[in-house]
C-alpha positions in Angstrom: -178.1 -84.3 168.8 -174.4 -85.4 168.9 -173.2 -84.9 164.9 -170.7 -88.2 164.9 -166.7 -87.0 163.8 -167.6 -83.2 164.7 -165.8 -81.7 168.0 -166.9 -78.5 169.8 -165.2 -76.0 171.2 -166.5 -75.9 174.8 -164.8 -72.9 175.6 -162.4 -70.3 173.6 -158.8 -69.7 175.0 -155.8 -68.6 173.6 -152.6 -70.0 175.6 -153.2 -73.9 175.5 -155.6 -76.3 173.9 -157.4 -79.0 176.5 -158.2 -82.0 174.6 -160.6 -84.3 176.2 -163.9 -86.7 175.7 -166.5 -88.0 177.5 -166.4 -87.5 181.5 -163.1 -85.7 181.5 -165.3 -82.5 179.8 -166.5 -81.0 182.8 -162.8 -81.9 184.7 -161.5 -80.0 182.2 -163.6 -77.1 182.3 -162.6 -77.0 186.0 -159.3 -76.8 185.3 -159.7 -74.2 182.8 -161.1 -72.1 185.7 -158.8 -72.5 188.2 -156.0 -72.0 185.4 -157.8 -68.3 184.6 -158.6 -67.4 187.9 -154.9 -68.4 189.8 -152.6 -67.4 186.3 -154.8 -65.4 184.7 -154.1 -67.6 181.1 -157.0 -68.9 178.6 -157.0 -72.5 178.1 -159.5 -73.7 175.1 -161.4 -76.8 175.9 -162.0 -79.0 173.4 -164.8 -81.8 173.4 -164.0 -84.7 170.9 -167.6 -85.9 171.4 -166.6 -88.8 169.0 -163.1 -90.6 168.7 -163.9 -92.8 165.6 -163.7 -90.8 163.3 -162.3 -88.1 165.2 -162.7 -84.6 164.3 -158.6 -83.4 163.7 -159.8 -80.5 161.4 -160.9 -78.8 164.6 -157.6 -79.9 167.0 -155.7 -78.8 164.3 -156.8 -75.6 164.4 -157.3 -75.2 167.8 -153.5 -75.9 168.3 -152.1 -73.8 165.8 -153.8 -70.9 167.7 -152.6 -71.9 170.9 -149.2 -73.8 169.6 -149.7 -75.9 173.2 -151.3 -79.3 173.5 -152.9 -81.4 176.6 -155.0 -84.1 175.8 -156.9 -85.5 179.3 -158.7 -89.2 179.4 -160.0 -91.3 182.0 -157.5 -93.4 183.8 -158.3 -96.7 182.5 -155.3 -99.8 182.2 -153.4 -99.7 178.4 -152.8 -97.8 175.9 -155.9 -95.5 175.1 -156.6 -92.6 172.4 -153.9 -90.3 173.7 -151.5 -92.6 173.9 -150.1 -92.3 170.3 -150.8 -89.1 168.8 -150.4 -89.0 165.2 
């Protein structure tokens, strides 16, 4: 079961927080892989699971371990949830 407004932590990494929802999740993981495996850095995955509400409690702290941000979203035309980050 999907708790709505609660993120998880797909994967624990140290260097650089990977924001992402829905499809992009598993792209993401990918990249995290290649990442470790070509420069050897950690990148934590993070899987919003719900955008309204969204879960910042868990961003927050994700990025103040990392103190790097990416968020990743599916190409779609306008402005979408990583367009303005707040």
């Amino acid at each position: 079961m999907v708790l709505i407004g609660v993120a998880r932590v797909v994967r624990e990494g140290s260097a650089l927080s990977l924001i992402t929802y829905g499809s992009q999740v598993l792209r993401a993981l990918a990249a995290a892989d290649q990442i470790r495996s070509e420069d050897g850095v950690s990148v934590e995955v993070i899987d919003l699971r719900t955008l309204v509400p969204c879960d910042y409690e868990t961003i927050t702290k994700s990025v103040e371990k990392t103190n790097r941000a990416l968020v990743s979203r599916a190409r779609r035309r306008g402005p979408g949830a990583s367009a303005t980050p707040s």
